[in-house]
C-alpha positions as CSV (number, residue, x, y, z in Angstrom):
1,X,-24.1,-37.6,-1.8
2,X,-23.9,-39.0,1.6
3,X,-21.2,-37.8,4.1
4,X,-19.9,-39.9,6.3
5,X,-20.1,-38.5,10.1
6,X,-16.4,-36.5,11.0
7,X,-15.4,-35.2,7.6
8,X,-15.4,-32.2,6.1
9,X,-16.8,-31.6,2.8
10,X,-15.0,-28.7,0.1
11,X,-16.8,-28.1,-2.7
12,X,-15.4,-25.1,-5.4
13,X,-14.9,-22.6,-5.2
14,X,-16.7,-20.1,-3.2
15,X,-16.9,-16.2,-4.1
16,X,-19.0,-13.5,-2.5
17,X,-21.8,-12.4,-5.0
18,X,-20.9,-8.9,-5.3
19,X,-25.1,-8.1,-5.7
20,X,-26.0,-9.7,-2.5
21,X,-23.2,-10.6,-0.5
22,X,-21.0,-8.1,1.8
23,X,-18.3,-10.0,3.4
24,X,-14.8,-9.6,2.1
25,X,-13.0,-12.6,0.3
26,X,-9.7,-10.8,1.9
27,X,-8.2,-8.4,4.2
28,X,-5.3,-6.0,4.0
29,X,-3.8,-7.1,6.4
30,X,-3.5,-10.9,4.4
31,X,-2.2,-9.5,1.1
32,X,1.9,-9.0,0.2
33,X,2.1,-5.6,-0.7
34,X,-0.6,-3.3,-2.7
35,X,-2.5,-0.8,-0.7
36,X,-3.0,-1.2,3.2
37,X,-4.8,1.5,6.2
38,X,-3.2,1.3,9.8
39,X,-3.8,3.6,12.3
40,X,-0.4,4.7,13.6
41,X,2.9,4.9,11.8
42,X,3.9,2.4,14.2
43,X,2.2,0.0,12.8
44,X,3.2,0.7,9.4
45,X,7.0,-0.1,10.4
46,X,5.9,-3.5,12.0
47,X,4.2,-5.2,9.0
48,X,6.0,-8.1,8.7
49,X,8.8,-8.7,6.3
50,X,6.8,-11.6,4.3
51,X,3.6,-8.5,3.8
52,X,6.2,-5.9,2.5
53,X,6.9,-5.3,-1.5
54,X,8.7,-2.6,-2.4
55,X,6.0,-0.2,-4.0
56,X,3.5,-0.8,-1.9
57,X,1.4,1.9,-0.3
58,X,0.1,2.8,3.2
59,X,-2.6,4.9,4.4
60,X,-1.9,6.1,8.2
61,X,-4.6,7.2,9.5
62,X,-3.3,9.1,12.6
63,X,-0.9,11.1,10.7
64,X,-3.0,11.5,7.3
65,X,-0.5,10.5,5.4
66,X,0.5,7.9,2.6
67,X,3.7,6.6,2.7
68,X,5.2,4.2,-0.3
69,X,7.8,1.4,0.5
70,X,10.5,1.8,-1.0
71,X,13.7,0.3,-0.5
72,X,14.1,-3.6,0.4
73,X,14.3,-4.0,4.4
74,X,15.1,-7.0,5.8
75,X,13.9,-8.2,9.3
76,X,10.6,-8.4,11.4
77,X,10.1,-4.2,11.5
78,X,11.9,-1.6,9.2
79,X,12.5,1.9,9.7
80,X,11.2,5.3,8.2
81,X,13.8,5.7,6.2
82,X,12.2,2.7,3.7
83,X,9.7,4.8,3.1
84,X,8.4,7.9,1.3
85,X,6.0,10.0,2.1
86,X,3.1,10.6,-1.1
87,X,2.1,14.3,-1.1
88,X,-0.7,14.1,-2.9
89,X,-2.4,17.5,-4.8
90,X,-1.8,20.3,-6.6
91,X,1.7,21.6,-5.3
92,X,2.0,25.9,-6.0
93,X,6.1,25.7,-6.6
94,X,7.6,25.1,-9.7
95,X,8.4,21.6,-11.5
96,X,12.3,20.7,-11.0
97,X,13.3,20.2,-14.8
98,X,16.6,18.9,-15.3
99,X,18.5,19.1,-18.6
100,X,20.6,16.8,-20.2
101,X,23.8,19.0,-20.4
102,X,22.3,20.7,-17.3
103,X,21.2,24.2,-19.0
104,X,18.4,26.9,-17.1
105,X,15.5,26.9,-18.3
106,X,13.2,29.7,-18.0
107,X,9.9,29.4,-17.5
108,X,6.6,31.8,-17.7
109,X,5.0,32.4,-14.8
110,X,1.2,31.3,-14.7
111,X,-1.1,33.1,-13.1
């Protein structure tokens, strides 16, 4: 096919072959929600408003902490109060166990 001089030509589409290529078909920093790394909570409470989704998931590197978005902010930043902090591991306390008619339950102690 000849191409005429000043055009640009698409053809299909174009994925990386995961065997042989390395670049990335995306970024993070691209994507609406799902799982995103900054590097200071700062940046985590500037994504942008059309990059948030409630349930998303941050990784901040500075602090070592993941956080999960979870209440609907509007506006170009949000605060720390849309979002939770994941703790992550075996916690040593007990489970919380609420009851329907809000009875105590006893439980054995392991170990």
């Amino acid at each position: 096919m000849a191409v005429e001089k000043n055009f640009i030509v698409f053809s299909t589409l174009t994925t990386p072959d995961p065997a042989n290529d390395s670049f990335p078909i995306m970024i993070d920093e691209d994507m609406a929600g799902g799982l995103r790394t900054v590097q200071h909570k700062a940046d985590m409470l500037a994504i942008p408003e059309e990059r948030r989704k409630v349930g998303m998931e941050v990784y901040v590197v500075g602090d070592q902490k993941k956080y999960r978005y979870v209440s609907e902010t509007y506006g170009p930043t949000t605060t720390i109060d849309a979002w939770a902090e994941i703790k992550e591991g075996a916690d040593n306390s007990a489970p919380t166990i609420e009851t329907v008619n809000n009875s105590e339950i006893s439980l054995p102690d392991i170990l």
